[in-house]
N, C-alpha and C positions, 0 to 999 in steps of 0.2 A: 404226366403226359408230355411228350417232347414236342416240339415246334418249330414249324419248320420257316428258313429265312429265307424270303427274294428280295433278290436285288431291284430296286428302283431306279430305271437308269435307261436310257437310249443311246448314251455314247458308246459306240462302235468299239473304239480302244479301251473302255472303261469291260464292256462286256466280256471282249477277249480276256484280259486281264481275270474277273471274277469268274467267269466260267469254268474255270479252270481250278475255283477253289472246294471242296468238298462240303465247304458249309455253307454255300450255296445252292439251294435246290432249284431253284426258277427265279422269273425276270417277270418284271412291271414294266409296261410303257403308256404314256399319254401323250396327246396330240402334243401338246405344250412341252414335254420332255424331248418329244422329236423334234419341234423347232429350235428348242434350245440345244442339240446334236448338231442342228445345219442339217437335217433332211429337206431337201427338196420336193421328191418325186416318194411319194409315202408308203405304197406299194415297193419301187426300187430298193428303201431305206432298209424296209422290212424283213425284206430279200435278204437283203445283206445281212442282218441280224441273225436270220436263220441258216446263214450258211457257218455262221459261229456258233451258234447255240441250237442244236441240233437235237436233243430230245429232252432236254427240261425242259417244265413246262414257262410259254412264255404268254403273256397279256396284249395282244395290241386292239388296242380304240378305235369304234367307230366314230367318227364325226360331224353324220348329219344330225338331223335334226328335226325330221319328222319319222314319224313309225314306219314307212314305205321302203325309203331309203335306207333306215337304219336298218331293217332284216337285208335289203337288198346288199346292203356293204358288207354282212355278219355274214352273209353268205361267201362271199367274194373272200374275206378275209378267211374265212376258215376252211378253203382251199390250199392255204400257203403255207400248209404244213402238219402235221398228226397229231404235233404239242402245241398248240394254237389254244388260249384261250380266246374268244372272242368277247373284246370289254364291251359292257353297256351301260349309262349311264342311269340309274333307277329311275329319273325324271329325263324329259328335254328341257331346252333354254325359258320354256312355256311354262315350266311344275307339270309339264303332263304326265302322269306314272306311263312309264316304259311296258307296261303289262302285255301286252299285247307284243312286242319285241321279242323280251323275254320267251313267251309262252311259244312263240311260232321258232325261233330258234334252237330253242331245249327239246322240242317234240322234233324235230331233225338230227337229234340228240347229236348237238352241237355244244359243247361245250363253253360255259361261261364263267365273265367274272363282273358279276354286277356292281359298278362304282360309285360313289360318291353319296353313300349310303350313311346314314347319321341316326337314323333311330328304331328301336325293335319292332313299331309298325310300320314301317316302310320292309324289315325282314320279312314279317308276318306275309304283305302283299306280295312280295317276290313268291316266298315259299309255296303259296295258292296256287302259282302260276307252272309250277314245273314240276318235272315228275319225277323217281323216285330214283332213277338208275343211271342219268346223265350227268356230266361232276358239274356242278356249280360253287363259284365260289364269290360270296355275299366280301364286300369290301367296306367298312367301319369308318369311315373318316375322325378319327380320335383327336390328332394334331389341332385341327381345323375346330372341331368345336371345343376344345380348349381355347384355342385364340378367340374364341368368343364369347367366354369366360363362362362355358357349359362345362359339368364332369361326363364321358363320356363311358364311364364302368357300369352305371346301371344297365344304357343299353348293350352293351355289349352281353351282359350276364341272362337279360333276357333274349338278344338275339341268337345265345349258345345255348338258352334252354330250350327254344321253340325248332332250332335246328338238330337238333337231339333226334328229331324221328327220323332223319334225313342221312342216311350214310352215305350219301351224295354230296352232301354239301358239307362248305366247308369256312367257318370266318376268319377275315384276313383281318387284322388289324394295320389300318392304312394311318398316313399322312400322320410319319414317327418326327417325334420334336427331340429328343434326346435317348443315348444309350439306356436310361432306365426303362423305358416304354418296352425293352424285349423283356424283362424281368416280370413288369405289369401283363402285358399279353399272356405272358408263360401260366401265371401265377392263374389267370382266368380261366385257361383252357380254351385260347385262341388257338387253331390249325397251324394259322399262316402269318407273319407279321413280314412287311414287305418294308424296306433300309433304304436308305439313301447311302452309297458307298461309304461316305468319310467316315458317319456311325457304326455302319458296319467293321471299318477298323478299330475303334472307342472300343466294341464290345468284344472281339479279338484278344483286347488287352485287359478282359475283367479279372479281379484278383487280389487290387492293392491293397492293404491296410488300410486303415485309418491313419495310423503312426504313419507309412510311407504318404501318403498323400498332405500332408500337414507337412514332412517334411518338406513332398518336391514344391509345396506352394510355395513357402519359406524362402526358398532358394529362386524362386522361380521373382520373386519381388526382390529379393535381394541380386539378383543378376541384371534385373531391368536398372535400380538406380542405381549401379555402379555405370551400366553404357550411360546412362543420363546426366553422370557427375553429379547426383545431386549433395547441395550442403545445406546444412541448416545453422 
């Protein structure tokens, strides 16, 4: 099964740039990725975004923070465009499950990508909540609970078994910590694994030997202590 790669990314010049590459299918964003852009005006940012990225599909966040709001933003936001995912966060800053978000959003068959998502019962509750013909697309945080010294392949293997009845839906494998992780996602039968640019060049250049990479280290320590003079 092939898999497909978004780019992770808010910067304006970074998106022009990948947009343009064929092994880019679609775009992620999060509030915190558009601060770190310099958006301002989040709406205006978004605007912009889509005047570049124009029918892949793309992710933009809501950011309140109660269930009212956050249909009310899902709504607003998924005016701004045909390939609009609208993200939602599976909990608020409370742990309140998003259920209620989710379910009034997808029955508007608005399409989603639910964030920040770390276990196959938290999939399970998503999947209760929506129906059978609007795309959704469940987001895995992998990275993230690595760094918190969790293996994150069990749930992923249950969250791709219980989404199996779902040709709706879709798992992304989020928050990538290195090139290997496309390999791991691939190898599960993840949809979607979403990159942060610089990796996405790493994996660009997959191929080398073993013999080549032993060489270029070799060389790579030996070029450093020649600039360093070092003697012994």
């Amino acid at each position: 099964m092939s898999i497909k790669i978004f780019c992770d990314i808010a910067d304006l010049n970074l998106i022009k740039r990948f947009n343009k590459l064929k092994i880019i299918k679609g775009f992620t964003t999060n509030p915190s990725l558009m601060r770190k852009a310099g958006a301002k005006d989040y709406k205006l940012y978004s605007k912009k975004i889509l005047k570049v990225c124009k029918t892949k599909p793309i992710s933009f966040e809501v950011f309140a923070d109660d269930h009212k709001s956050m249909i009310n933003q899902g709504l607003k936001i998924n005016e701004w465009g045909k390939n609009i995912y609208v993200k939602v966060p599976v909990v608020n800053s409370k742990n309140k499950f998003s259920g209620k978000v989710i379910k009034e959003l997808n029955k508007r068959n608005i399409k989603l990508n639910v964030t920040a998502v770390y276990t196959a019962k938290q999939t399970k509750k998503i999947l209760d909540k929506i129906n059978k013909k609007t795309k959704v697309i469940i987001s895995i945080f992998a990275g993230r609970a690595g760094d918190a010294g969790k293996d994150p392949v069990p749930e992923f293997v249950k969250s791709i078994r219980l989404a199996k009845k779902y040709k709706n839906v879709e798992i992304l494998w989020a928050s990538v910590r290195e090139p290997y992780n496309f390999i791991q996602a691939k190898q599960l039968g993840c949809h979607i694994i979403t990159i942060p640019p610089s990796i996405i060049e790493k994996i660009e250049k997959f191929g080398s030997s073993y013999k080549q990479l032993t060489t270029e280290t070799v060389k790579a320590f030996l070029v450093d202590s020649k600039k360093s003079r070092f003697k012994i």
